[in-house]
Biopython code that builds the backbone (N, CA, C, O; Angstrom):
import numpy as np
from Bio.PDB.StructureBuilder import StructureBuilder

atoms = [
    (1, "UNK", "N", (0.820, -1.194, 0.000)),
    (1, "UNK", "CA", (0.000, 0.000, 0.000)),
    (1, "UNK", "C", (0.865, 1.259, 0.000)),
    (1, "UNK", "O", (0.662, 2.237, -0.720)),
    (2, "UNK", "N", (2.109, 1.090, 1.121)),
    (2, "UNK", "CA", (2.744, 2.035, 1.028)),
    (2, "UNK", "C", (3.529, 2.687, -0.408)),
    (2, "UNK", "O", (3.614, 3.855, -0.786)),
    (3, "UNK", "N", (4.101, 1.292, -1.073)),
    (3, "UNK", "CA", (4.813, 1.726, -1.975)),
    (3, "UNK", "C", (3.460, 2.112, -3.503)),
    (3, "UNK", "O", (3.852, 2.355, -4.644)),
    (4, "UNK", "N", (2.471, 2.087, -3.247)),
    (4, "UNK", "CA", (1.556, 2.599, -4.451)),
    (4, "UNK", "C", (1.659, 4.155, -3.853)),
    (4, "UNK", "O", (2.194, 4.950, -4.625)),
    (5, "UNK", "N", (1.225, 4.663, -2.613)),
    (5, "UNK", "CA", (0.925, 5.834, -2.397)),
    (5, "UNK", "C", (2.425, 6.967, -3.034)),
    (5, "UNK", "O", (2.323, 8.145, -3.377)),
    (6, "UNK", "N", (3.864, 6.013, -3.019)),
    (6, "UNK", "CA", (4.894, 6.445, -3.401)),
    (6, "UNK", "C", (5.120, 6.582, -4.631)),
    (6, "UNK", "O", (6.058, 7.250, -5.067)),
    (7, "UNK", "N", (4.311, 5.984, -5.316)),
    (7, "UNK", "CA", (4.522, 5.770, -6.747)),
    (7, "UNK", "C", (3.978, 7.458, -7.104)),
    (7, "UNK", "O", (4.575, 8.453, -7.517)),
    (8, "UNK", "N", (2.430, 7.159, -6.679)),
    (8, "UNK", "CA", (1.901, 8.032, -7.195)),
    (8, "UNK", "C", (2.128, 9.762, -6.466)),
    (8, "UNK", "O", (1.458, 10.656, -6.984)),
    (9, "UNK", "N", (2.603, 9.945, -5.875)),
    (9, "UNK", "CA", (3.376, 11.398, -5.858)),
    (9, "UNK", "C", (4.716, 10.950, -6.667)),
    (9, "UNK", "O", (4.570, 11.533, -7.742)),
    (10, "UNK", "N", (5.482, 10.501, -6.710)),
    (10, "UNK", "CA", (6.830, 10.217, -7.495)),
    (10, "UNK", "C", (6.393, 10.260, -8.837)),
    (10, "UNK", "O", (7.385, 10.551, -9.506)),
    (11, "UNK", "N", (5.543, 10.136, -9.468)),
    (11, "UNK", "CA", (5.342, 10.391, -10.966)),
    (11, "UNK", "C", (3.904, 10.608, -11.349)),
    (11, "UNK", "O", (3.104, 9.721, -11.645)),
    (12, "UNK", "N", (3.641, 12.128, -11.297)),
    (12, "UNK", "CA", (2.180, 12.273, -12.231)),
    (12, "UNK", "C", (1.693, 11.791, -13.425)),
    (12, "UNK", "O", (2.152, 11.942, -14.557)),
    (13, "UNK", "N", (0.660, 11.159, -13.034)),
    (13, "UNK", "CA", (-0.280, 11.012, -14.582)),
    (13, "UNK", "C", (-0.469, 11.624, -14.972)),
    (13, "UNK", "O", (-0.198, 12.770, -14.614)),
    (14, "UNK", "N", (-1.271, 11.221, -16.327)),
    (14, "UNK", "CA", (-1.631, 11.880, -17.434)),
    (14, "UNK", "C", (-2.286, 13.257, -16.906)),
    (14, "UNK", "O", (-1.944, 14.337, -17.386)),
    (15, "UNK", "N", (-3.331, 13.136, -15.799)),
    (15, "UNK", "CA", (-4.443, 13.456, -15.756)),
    (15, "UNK", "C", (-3.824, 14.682, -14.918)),
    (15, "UNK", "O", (-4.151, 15.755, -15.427)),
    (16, "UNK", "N", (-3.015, 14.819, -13.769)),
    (16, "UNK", "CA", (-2.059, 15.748, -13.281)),
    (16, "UNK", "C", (-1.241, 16.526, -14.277)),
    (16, "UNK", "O", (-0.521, 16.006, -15.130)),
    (17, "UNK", "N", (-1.437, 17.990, -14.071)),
    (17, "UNK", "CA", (-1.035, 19.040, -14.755)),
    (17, "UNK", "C", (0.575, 18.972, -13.962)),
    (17, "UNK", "O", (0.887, 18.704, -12.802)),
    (18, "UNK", "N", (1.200, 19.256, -14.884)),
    (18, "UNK", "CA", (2.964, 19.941, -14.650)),
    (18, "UNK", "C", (2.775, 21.097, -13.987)),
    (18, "UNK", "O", (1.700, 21.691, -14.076)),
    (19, "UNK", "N", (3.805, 21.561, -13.237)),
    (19, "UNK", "CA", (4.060, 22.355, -12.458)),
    (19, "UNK", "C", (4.245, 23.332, -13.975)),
    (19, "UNK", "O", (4.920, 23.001, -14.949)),
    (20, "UNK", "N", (3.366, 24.703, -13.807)),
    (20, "UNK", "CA", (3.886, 26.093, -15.110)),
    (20, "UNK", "C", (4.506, 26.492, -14.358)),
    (20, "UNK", "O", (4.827, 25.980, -13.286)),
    (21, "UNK", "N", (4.893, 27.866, -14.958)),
    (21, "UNK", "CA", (5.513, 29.147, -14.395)),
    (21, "UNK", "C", (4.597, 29.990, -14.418)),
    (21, "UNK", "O", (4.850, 30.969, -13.716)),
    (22, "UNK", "N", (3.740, 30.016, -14.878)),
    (22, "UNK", "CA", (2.428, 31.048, -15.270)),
    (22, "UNK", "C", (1.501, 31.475, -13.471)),
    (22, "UNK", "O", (1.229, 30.404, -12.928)),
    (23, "UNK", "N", (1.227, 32.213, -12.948)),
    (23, "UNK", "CA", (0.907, 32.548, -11.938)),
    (23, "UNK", "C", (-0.910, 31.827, -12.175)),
    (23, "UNK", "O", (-1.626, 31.752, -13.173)),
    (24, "UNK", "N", (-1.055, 31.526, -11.134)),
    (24, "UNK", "CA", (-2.387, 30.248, -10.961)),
    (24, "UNK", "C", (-3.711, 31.792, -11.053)),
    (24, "UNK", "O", (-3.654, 32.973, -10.709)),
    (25, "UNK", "N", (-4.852, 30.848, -11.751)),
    (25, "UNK", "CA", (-5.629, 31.744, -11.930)),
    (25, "UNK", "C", (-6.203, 32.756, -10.425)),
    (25, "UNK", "O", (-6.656, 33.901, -10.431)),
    (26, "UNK", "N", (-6.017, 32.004, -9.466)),
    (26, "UNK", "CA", (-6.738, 32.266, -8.157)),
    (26, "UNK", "C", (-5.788, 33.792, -7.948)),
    (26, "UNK", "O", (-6.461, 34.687, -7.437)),
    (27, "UNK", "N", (-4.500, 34.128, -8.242)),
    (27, "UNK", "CA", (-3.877, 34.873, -8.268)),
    (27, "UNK", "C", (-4.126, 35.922, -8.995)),
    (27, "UNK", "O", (-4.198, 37.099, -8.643)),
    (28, "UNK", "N", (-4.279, 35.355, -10.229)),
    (28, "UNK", "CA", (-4.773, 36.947, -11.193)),
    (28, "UNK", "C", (-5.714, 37.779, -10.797)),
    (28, "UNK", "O", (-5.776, 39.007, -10.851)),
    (29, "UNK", "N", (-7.155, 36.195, -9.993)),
    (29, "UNK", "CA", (-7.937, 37.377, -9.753)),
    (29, "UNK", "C", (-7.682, 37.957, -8.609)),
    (29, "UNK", "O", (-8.396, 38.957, -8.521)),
    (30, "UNK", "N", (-6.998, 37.820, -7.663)),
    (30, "UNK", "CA", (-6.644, 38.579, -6.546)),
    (30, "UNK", "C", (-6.075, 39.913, -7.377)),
    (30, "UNK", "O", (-6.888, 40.836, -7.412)),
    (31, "UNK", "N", (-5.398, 40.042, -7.736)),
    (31, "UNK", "CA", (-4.660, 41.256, -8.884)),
    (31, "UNK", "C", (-5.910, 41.614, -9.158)),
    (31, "UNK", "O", (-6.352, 42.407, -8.327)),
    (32, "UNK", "N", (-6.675, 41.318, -10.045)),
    (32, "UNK", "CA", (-7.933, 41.718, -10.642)),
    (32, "UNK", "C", (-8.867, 42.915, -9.425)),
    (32, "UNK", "O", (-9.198, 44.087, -9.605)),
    (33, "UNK", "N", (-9.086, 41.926, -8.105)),
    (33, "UNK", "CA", (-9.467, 42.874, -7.329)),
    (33, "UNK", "C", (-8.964, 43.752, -6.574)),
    (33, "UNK", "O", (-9.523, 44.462, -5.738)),
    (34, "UNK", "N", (-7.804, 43.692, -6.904)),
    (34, "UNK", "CA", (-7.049, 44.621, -5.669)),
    (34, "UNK", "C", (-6.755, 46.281, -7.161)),
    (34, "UNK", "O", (-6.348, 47.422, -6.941)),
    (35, "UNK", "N", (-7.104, 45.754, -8.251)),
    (35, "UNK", "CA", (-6.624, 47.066, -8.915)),
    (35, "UNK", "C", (-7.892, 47.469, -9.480)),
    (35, "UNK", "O", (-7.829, 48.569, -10.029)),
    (36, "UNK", "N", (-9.318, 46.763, -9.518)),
    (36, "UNK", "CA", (-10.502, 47.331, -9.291)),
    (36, "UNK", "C", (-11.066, 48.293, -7.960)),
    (36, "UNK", "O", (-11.859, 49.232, -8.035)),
    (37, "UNK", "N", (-10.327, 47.691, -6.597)),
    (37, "UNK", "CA", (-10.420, 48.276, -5.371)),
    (37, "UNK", "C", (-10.013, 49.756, -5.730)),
    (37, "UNK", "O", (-10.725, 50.758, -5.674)),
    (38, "UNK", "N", (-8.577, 49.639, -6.146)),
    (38, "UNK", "CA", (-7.941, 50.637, -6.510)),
    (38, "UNK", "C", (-8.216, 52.002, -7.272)),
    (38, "UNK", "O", (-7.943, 53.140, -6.888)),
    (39, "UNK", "N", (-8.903, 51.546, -8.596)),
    (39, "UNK", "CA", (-9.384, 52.288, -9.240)),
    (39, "UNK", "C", (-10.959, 52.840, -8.837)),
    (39, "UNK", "O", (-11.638, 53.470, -9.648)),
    (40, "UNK", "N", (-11.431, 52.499, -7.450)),
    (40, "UNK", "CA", (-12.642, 52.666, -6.736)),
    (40, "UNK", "C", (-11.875, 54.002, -5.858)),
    (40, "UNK", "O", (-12.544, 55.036, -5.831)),
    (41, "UNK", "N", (-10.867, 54.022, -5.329)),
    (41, "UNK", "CA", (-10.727, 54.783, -4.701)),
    (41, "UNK", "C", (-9.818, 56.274, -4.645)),
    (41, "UNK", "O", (-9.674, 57.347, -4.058)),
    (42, "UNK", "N", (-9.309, 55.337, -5.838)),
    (42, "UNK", "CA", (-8.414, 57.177, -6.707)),
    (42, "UNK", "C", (-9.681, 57.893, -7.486)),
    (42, "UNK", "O", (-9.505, 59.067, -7.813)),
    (43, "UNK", "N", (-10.808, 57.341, -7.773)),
    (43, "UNK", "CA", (-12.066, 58.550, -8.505)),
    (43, "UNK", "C", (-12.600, 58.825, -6.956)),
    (43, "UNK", "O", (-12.896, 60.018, -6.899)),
    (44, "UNK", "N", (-12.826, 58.204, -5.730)),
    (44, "UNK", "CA", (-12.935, 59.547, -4.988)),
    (44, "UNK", "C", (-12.330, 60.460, -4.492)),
    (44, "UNK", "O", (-11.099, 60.466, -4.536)),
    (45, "UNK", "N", (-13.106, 61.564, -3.833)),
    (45, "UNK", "CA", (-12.553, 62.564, -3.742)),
    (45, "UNK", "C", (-11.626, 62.763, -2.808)),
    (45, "UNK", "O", (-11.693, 62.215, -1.707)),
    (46, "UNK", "N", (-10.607, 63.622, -3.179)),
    (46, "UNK", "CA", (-9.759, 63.585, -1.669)),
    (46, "UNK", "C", (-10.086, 63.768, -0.019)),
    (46, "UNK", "O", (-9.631, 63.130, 0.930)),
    (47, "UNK", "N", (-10.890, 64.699, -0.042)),
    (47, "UNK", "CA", (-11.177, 64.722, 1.338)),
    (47, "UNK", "C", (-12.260, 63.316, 1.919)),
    (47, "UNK", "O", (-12.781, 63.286, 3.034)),
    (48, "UNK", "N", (-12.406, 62.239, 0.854)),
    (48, "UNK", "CA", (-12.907, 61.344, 1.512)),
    (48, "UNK", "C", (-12.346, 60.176, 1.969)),
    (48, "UNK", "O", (-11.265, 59.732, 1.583)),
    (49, "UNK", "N", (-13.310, 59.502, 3.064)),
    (49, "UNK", "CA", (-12.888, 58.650, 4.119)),
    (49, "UNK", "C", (-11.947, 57.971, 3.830)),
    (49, "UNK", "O", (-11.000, 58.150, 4.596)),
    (50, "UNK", "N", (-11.733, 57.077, 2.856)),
    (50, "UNK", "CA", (-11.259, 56.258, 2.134)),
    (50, "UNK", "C", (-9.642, 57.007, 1.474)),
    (50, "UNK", "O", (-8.698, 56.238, 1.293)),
    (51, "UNK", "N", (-9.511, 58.222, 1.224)),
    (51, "UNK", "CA", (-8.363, 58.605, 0.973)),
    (51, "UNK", "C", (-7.478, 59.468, 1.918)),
    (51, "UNK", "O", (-6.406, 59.988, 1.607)),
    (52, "UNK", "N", (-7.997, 59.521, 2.918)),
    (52, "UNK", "CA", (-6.934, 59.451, 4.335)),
    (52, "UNK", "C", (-6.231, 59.192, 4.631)),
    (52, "UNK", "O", (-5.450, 59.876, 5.293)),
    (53, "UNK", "N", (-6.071, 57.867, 4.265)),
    (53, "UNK", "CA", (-4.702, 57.703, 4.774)),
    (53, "UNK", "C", (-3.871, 58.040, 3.779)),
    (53, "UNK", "O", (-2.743, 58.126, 4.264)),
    (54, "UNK", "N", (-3.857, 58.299, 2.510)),
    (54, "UNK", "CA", (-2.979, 58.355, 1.469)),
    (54, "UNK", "C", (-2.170, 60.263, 2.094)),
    (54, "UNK", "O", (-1.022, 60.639, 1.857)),
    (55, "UNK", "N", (-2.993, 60.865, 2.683)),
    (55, "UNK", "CA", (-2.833, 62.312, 2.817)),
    (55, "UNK", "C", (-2.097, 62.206, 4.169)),
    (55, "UNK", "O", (-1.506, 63.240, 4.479)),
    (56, "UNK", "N", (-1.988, 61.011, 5.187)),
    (56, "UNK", "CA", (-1.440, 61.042, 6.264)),
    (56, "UNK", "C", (0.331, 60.889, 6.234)),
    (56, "UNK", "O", (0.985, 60.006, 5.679)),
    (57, "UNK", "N", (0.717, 61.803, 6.849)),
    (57, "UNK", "CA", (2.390, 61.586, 6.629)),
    (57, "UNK", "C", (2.800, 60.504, 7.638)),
    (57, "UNK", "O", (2.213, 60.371, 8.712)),
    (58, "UNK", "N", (3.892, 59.692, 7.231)),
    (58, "UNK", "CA", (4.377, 58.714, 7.668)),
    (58, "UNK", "C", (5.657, 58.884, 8.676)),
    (58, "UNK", "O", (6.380, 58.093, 9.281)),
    (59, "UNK", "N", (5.580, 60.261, 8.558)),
    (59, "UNK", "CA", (7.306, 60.708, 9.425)),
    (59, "UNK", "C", (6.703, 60.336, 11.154)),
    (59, "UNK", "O", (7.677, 60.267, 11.902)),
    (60, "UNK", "N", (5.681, 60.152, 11.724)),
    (60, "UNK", "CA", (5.045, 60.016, 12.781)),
    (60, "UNK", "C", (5.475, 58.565, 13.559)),
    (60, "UNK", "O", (5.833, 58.318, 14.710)),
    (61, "UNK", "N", (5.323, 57.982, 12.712)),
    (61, "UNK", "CA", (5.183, 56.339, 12.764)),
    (61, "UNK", "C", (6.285, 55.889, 12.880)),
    (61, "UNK", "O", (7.212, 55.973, 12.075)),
    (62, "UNK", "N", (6.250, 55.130, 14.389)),
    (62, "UNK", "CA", (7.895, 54.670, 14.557)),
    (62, "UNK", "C", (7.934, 52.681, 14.051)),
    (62, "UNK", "O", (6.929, 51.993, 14.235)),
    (63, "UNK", "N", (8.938, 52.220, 13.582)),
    (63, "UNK", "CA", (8.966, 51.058, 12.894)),
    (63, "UNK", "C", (9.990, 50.195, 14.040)),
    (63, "UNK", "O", (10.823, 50.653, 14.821)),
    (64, "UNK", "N", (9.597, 48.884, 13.812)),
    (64, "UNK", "CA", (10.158, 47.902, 14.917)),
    (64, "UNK", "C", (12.219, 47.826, 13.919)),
    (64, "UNK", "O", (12.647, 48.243, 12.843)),
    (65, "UNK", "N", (12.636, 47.313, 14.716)),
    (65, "UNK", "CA", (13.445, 46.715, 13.668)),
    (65, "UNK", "C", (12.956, 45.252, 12.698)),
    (65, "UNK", "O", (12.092, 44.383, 12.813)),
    (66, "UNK", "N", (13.874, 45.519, 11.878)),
    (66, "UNK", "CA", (14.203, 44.246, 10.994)),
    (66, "UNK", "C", (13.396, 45.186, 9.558)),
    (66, "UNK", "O", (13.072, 46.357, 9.359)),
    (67, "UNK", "N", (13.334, 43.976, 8.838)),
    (67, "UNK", "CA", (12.476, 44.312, 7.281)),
    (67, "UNK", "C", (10.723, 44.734, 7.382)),
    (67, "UNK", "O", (9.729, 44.067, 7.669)),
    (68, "UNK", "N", (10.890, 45.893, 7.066)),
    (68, "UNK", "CA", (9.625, 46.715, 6.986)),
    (68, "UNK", "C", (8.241, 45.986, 6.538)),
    (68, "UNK", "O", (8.544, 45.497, 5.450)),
    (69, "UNK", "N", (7.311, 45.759, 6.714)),
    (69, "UNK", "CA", (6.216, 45.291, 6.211)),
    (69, "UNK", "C", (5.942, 45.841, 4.754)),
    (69, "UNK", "O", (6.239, 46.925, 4.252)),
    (70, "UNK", "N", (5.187, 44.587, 4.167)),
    (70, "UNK", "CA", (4.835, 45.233, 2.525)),
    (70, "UNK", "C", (3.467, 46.255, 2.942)),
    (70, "UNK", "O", (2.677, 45.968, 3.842)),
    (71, "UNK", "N", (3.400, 47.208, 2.284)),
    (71, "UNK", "CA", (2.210, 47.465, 1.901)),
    (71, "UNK", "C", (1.411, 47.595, 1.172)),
    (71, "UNK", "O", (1.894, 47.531, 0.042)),
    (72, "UNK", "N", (0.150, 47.790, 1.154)),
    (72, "UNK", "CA", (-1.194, 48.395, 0.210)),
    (72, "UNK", "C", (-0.502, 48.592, -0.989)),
    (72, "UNK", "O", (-0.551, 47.994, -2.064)),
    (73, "UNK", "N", (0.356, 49.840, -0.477)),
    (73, "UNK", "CA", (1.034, 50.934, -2.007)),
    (73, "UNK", "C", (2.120, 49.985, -2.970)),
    (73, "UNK", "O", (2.369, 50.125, -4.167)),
    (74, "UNK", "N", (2.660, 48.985, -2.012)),
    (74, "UNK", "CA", (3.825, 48.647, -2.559)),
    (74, "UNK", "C", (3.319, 47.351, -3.552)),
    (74, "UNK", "O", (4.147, 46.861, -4.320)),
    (75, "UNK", "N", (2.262, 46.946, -3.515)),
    (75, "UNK", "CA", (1.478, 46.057, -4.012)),
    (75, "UNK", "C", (0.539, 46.366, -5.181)),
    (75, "UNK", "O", (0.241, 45.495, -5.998)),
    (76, "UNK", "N", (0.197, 47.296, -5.230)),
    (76, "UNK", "CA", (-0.248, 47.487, -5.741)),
    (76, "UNK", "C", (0.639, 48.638, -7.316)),
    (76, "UNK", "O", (0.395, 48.579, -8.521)),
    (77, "UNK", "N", (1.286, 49.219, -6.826)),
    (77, "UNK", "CA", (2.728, 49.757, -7.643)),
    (77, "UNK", "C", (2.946, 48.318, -8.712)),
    (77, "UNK", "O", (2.855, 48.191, -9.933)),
    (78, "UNK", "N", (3.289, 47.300, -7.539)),
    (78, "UNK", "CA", (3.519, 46.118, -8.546)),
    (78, "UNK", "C", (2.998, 45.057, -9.240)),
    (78, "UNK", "O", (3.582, 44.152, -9.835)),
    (79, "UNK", "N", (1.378, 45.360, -9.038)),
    (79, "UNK", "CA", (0.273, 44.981, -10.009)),
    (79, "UNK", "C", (0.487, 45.593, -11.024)),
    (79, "UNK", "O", (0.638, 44.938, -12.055)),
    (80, "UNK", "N", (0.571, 47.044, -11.067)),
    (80, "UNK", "CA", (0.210, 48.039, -12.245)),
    (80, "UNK", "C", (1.544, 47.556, -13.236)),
    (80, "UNK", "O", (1.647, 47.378, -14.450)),
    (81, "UNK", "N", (2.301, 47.464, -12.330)),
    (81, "UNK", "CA", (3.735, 47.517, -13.437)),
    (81, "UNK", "C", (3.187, 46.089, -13.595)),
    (81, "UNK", "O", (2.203, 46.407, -14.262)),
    (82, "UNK", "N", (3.102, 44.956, -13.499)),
    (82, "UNK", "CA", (3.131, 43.945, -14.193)),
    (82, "UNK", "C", (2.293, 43.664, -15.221)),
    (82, "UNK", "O", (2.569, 42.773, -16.023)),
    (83, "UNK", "N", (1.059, 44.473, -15.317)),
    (83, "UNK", "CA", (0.108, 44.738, -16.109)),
    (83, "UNK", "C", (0.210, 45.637, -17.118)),
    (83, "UNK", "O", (-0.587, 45.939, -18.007)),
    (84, "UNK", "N", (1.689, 46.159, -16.764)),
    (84, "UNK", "CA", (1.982, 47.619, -18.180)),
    (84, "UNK", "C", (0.892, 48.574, -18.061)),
    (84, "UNK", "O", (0.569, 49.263, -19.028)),
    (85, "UNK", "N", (0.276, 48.663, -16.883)),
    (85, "UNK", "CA", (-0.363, 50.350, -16.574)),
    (85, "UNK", "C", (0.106, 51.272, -15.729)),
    (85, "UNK", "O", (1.180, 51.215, -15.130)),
    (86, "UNK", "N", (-0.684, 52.110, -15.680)),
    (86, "UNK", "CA", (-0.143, 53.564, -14.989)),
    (86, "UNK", "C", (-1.545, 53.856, -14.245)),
    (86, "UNK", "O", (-2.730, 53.549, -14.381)),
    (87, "UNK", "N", (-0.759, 54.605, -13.405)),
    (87, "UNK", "CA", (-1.457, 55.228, -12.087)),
    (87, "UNK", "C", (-2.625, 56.139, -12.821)),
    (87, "UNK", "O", (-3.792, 56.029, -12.446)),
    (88, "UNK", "N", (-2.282, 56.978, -13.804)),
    (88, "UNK", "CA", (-2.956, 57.690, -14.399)),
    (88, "UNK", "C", (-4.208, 57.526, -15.272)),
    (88, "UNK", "O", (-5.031, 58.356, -15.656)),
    (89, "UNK", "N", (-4.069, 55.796, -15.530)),
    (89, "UNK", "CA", (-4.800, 55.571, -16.575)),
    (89, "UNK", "C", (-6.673, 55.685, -15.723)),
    (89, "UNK", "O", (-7.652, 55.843, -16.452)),
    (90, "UNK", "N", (-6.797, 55.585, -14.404)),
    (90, "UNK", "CA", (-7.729, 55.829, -13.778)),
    (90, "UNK", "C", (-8.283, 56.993, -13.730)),
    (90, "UNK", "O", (-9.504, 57.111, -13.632)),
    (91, "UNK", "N", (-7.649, 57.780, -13.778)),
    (91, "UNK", "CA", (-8.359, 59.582, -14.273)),
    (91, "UNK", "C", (-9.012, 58.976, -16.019)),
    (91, "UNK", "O", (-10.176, 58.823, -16.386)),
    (92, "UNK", "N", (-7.553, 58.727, -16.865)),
    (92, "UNK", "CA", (-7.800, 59.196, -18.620)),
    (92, "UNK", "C", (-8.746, 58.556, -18.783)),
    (92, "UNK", "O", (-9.719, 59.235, -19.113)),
    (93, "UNK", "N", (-9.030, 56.873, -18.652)),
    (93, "UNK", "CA", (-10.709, 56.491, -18.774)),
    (93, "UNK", "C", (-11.505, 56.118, -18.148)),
    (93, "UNK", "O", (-11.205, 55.854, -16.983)),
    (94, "UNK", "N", (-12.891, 55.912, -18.595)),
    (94, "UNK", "CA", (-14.180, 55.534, -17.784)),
    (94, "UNK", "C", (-13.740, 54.567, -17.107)),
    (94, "UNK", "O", (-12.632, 54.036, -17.175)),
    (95, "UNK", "N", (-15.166, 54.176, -16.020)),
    (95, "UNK", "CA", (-14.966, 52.972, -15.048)),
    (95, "UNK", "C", (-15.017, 52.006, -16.158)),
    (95, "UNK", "O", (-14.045, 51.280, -15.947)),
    (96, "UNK", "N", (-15.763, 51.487, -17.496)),
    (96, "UNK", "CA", (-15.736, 50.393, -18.264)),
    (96, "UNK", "C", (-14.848, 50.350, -18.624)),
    (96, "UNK", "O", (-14.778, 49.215, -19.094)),
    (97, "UNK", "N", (-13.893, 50.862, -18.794)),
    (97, "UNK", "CA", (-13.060, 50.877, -19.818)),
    (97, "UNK", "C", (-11.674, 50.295, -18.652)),
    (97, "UNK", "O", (-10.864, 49.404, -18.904)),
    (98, "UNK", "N", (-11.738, 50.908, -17.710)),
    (98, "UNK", "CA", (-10.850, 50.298, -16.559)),
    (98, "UNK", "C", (-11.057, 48.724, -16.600)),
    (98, "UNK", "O", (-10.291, 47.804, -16.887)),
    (99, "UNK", "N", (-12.521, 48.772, -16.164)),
    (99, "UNK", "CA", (-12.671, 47.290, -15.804)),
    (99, "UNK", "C", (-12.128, 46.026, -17.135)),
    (99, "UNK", "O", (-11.564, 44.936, -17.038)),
    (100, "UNK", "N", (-12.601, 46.785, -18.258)),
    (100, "UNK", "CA", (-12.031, 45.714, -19.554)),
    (100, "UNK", "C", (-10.569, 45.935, -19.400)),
    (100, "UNK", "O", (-10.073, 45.218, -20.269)),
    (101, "UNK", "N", (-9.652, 46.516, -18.789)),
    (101, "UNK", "CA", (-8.005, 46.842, -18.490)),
    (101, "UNK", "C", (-7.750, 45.737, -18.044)),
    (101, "UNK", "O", (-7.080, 44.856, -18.582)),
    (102, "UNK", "N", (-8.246, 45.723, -17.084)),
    (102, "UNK", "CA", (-8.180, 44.645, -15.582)),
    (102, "UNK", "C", (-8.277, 43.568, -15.830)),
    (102, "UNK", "O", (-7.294, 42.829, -15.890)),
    (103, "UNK", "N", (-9.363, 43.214, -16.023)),
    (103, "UNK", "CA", (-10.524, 42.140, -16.278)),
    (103, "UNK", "C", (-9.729, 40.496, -16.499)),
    (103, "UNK", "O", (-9.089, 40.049, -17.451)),
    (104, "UNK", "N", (-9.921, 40.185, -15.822)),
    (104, "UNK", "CA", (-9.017, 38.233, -16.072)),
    (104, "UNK", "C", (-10.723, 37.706, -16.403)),
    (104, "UNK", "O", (-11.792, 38.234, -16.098)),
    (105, "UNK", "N", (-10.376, 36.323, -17.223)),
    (105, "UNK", "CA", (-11.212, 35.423, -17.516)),
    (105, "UNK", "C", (-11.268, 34.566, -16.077)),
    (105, "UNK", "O", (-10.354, 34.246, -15.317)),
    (106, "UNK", "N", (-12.979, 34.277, -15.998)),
    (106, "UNK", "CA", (-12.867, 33.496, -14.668)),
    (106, "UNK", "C", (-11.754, 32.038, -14.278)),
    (106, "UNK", "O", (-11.132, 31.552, -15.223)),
    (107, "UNK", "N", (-11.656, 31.691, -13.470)),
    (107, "UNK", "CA", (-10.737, 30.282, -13.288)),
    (107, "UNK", "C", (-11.696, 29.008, -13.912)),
    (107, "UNK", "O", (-11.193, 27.886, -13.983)),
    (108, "UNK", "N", (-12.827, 29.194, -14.272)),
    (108, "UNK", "CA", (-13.243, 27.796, -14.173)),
    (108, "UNK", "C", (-13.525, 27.918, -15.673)),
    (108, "UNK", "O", (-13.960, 26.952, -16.299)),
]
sb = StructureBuilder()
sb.init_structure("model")
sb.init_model(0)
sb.init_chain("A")
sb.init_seg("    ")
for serial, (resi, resn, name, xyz) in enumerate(atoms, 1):
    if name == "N":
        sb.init_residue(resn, " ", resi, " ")
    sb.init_atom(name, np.array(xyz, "f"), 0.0, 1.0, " ", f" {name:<3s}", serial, name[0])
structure = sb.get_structure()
């Protein structure tokens, strides 16, 4: 029994996909929503709730040692660049036109 259960992690079938390099769909759409979020909250207005913290200075905030936490910004910086957009492109067009930017095909 043991040596079947060995077999079968030691060599995929047919029916088992190869390891890609291609980032798994569950991922894109995380990307998908985090730069729809995004583009929800650069069309409002500045003095609202939601863009507060972007207006809050960071010189306040004291940090532990070691390696800094990722953030929001830094994540999202590197959605856009992997997608070949710009920060800007959320002003130049409509919300449809964003969303067809974005937009991944579902996983299933």
């Amino acid at each position: 029994m043991s040596q079947e259960l060995l077999d079968k992690t030691k060599y995929p079938s047919s029916t088992q996909q190869p390891f890609s390099s291609s980032p798994s769909p569950i991922v894109e759409k995380m990307v998908e929503n985090r730069l729809r979020w995004f583009g929800h909250v650069e069309r409002k207005p500045i003095d609202s709730v939601v863009r507060r913290p972007d207006q809050m200075e960071d010189n306040h905030i004291t940090r532990g040692r070691g390696r800094p936490r990722k953030t929001i910004r830094e994540t999202i910086r590197k959605d856009l660049e992997i997608n070949e957009l710009d920060q800007n492109m959320v002003y130049e067009y409509d919300r449809t036109l964003w969303r067809n930017l974005i937009h991944v095909a579902d996983p299933t």
